[in-house]
C-alpha positions in Angstrom: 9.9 -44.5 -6.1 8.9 -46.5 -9.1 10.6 -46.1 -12.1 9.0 -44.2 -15.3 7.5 -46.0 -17.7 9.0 -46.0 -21.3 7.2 -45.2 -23.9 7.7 -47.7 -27.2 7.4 -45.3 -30.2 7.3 -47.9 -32.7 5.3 -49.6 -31.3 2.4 -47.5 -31.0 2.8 -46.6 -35.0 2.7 -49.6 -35.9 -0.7 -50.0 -33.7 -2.1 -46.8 -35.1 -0.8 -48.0 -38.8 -2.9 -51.0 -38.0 -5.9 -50.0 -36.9 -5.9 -46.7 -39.4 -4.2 -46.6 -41.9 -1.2 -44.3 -43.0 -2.7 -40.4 -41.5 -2.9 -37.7 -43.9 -2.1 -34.6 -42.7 -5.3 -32.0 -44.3 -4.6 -28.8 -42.0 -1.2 -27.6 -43.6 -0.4 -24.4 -44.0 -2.2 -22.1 -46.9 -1.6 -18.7 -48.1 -4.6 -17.7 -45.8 -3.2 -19.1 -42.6 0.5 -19.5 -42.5 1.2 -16.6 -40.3 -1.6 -17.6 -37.6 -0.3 -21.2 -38.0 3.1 -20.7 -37.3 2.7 -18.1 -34.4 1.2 -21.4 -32.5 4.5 -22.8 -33.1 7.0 -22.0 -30.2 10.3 -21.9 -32.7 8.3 -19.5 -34.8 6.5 -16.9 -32.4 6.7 -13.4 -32.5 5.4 -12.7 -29.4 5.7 -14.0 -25.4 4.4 -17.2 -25.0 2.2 -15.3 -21.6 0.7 -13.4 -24.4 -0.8 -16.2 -26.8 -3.8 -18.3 -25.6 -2.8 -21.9 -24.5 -6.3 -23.3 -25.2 -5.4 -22.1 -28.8 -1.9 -23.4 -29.5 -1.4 -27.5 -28.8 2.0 -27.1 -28.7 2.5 -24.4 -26.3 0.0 -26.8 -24.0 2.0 -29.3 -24.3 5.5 -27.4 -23.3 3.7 -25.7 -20.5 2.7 -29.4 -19.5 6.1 -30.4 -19.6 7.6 -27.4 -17.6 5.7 -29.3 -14.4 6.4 -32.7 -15.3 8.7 -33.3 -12.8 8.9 -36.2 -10.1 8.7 -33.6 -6.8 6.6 -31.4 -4.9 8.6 -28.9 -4.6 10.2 -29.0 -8.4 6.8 -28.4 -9.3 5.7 -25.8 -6.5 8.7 -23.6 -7.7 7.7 -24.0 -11.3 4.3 -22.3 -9.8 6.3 -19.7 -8.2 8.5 -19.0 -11.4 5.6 -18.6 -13.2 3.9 -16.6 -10.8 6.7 -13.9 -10.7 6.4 -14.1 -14.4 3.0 -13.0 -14.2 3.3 -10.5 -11.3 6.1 -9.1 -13.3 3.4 -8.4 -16.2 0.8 -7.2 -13.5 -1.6 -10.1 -14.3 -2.2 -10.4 -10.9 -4.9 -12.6 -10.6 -3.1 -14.6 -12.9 0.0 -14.7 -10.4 -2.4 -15.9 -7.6 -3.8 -19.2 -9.4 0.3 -19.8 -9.6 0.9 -19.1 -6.1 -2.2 -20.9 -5.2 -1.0 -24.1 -6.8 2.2 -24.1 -5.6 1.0 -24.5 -2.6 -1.4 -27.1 -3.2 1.8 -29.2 -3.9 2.7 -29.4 -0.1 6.9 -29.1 -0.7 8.5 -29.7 2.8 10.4 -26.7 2.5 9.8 -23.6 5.0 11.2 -20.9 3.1 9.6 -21.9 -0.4 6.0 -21.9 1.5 7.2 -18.4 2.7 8.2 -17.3 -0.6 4.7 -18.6 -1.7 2.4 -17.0 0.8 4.4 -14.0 0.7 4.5 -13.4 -3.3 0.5 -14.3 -3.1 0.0 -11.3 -0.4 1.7 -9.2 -2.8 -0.4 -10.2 -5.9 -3.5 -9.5 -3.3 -2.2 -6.6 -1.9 -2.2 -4.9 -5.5 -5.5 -5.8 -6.4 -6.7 -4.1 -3.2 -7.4 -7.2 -1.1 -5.5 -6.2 2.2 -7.1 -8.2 4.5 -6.1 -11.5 2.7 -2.4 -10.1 1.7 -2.5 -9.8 6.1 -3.9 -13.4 6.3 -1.1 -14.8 3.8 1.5 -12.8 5.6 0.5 -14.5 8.8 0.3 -17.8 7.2 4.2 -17.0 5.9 5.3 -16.3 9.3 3.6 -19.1 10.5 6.1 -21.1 8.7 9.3 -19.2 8.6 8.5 -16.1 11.6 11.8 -14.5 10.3 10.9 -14.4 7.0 11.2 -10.2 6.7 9.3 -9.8 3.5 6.3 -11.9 4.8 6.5 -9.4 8.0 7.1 -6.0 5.5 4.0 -7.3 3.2 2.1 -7.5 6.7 2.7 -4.0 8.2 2.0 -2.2 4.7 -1.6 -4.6 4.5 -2.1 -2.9 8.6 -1.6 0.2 7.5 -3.7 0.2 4.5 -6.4 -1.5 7.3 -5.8 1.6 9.6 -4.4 -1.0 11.9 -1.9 1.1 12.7 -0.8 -0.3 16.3 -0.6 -3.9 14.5 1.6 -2.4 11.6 3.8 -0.5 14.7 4.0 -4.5 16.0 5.0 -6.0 12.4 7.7 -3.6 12.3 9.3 -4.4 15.5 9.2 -8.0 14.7 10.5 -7.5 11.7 13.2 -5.0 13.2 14.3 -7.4 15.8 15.2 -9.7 12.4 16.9 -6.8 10.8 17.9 -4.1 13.1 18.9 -1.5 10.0 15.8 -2.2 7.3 15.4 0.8 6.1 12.0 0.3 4.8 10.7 -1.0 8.0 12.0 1.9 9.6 10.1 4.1 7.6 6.9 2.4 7.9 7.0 2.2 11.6 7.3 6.2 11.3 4.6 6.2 9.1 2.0 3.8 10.9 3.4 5.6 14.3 2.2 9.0 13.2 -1.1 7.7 11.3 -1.8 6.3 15.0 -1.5 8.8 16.8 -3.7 11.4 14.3 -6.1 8.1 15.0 -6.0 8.7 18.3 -6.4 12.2 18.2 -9.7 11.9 16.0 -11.0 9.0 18.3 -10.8 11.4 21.3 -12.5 14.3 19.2 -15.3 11.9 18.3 -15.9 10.5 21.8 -16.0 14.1 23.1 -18.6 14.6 20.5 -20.3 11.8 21.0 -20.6 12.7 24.9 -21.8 16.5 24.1 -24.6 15.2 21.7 -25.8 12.7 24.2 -25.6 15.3 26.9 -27.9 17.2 24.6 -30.0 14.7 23.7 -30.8 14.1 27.6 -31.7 17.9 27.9 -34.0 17.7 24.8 -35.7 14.6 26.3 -35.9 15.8 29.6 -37.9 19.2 28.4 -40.0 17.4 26.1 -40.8 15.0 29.4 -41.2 18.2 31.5 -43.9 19.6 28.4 -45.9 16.5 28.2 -45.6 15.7 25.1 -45.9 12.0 24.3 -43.5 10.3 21.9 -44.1 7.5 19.8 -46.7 6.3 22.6 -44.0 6.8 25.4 -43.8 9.8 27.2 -40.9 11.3 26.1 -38.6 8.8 25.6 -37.9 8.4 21.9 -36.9 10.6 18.6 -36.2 8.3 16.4 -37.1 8.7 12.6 -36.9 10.4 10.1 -38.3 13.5 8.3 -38.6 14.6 4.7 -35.9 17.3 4.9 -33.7 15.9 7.6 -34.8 18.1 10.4 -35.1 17.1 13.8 -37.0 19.0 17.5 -34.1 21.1 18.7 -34.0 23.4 21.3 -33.0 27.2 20.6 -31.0 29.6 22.1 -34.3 30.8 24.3 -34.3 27.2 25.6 -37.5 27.1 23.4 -38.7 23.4 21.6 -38.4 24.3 17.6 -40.4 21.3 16.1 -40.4 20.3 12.4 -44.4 19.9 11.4 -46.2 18.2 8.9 -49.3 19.1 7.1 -51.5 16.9 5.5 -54.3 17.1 2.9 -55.8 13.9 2.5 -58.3 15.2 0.0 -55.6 15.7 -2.5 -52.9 13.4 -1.8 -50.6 16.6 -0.7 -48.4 17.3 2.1 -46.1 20.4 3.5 -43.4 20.3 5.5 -42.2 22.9 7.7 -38.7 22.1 9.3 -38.7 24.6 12.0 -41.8 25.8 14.0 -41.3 27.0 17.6 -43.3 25.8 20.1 -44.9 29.5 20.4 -46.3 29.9 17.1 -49.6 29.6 16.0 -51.6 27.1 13.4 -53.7 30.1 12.7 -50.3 32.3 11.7 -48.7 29.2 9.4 -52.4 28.9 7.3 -52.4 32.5 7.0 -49.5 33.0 5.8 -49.6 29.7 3.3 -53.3 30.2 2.2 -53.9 33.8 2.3 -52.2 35.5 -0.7 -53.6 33.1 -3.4 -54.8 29.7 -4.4 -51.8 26.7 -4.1 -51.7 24.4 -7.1 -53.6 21.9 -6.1 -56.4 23.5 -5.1 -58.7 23.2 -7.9 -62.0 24.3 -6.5 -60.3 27.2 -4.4 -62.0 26.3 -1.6 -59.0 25.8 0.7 -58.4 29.5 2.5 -57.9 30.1 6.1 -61.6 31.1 7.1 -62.4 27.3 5.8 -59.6 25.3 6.9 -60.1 22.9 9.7 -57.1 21.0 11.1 -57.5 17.5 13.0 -54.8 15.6 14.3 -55.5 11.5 14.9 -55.6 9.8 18.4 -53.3 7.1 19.2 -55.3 4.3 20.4 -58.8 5.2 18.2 -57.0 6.0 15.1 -59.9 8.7 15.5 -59.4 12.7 14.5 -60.0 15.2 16.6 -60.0 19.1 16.0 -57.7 21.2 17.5 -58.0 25.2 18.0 -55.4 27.0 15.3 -55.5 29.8 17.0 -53.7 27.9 20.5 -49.7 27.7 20.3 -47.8 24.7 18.9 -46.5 23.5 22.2 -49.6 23.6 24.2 -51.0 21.7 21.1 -49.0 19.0 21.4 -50.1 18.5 24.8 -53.8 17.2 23.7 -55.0 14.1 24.9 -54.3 11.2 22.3 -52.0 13.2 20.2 -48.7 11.4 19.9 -45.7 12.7 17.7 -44.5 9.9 15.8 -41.0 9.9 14.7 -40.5 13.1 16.3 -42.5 15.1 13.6 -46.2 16.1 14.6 -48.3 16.1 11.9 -52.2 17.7 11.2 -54.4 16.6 8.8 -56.1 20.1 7.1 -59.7 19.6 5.5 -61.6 22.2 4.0 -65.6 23.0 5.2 -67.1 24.0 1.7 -65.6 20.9 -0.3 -67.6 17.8 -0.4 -65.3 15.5 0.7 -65.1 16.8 4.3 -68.0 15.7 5.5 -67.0 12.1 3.9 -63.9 11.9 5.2 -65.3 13.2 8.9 -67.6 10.5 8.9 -65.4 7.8 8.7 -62.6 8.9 10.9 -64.8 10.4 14.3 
């Protein structure tokens, strides 16, 4: 190793004495400033040094400066670690990693101080919520020392917040194997061992569910198939999508098709949605029954009443409207030739006869 250079004090005054002149010193302390001055000074602080801002206080720099001047990697990566406990200690913990962090950038040749590192930095990740990397810097630790126990406890606890439960089970019996009678990896293999197996339990409930619902599914397919009513331009082979209130074609206890149905008035911009119409009722019954008693909101002419409502639904391949008869049921409806139910919602465009824009609106769409 080549030895330190020694620095000449006098002669670099004299240099700066000939070059400068003697310095006057202009930033002394003043009746204003004297207490912020000398809390910069590390004889003279009141408070921690991890409390005062380094950028602000030259001397503080420079002591922290000295605390890694040393002539090894591994003085200096367990000056990082020092200070990083320091700061865990406070629960600065993303100040703790950049110290961790470093330390390890210094490459020391020494196993267990690597450990120490990687383990202390899945600790400072592990409390800020980061489990996956606290697992991947307990790995790293055990890659260099495997019986580090620490490094194997900070592993099962970031499993087990991972619901990796069968992993944290396998930490625990590595570590166990290390230390036969550690008390807290006993407890967290009883802790991830019951997590697992309510895991398991819930994974068998949802599969169960998941094989009813697609058993039900099939059913509803199949009797759609068996109706004739096209989906999505498939016969019967799709119900994907969406509706307005989240309903969806069900079948009901009658083994009847219960459709949600939308209704659309082009004239006005408006729509209504009727989540559950069976495949029995009428058109005729639903514009009765929404129309009948008195004028909706929209309506500003009045002129939308069930003697003068027509109702059209578009073909498929035309883009084309066609009438339908209100007085037929839903399901034989949906039957028509052309009519497709998109995103497993039919829907019917409603016009009136006596306002003006029906004839407009028929002439460009048949």
């Amino acid at each position: 190793m080549a030895e330190p250079k020694v620095l000449d004090v006098d002669k670099l005054i004299d240099e700066i004495l000939a070059t400068k002149g003697p310095a006057t010193y202009t930033d002394g302390l003043s009746e204003d400033n004297w207490e912020q001055e000398l809390e910069s000074i590390p004889l003279f602080m009141t408070r921690s040094p991890g409390e005062v801002d380094v950028a602000k206080s030259p001397a503080l720099a420079a002591l922290q400066a000295l605390k890694y001047e040393t002539s090894t990697p591994h003085g200096r990566a367990n000056a990082y670690k020092e200070e990083g406990n320091e700061m865990f200690r406070k629960r600065r913990y993303r100040e703790s990693l950049k110290e961790y962090s470093a330390g390890l950038k210094e490459c020391a040749e020494d196993p267990l101080l690597n450990a120490v590192l990687l383990t202390n930095r899945a600790a400072a990740q592990f409390h800020l919520g980061n489990y996956r990397s606290a697992l991947n810097d307990s790995t790293q630790a055990r890659t260099v020392k495997p019986d580090h126990v620490k490094a194997i406890i900070r592993g099962a606890l970031s499993c087990v917040q991972l619901g990796r439960f069968g992993e944290a089970i396998e930490w625990c019996d590595e570590g166990l194997k290390v230390e036969p009678e550690n008390q807290k990896l006993r407890e967290l293999r009883v802790k991830a061992t019951k997590n697992k197996k309510q895991q398991d339990r819930d994974k068998r409930k949802q599969s169960i569910r998941e094989k009813e619902q697609k058993k039900q599914q099939e059913k509803l397919l199949s009797t759609i198939k068996a109706r004739g009513v096209c989906l999505d331009g498939r016969s019967g082979d799709s119900l994907e999508g969406s509706t307005p209130s989240g309903g969806r074609v069900h079948l009901n206890s009658d083994g009847r098709l219960v459709w949600p149905v939308l209704f659309l008035y082009p004239e006005y911009g408006q729509s209504d949605y009727i989540e559950a119409m069976p495949e029995t009722d009428r058109l005729c019954d639903h514009l009765e029954m929404m129309f009948g008693a008195e004028r909706v909101p929209w309506d500003r002419e009045g002129v939308y009443t069930p003697t003068h409502i027509k109702v059209y639904y578009e073909q498929a391949i035309t883009e084309a409207i066609k009438e339908v008869k209100v007085e037929l049921p839903l399901g034989e409806l949906l039957t028509m030739k052309g009519l497709v139910v998109k995103c497993g919602t039919p829907s019917f465009i409603l016009l009136s006869t006596k306002s003006p824009f029906y004839k407009h609106y028929l002439a460009k769409r048949t």
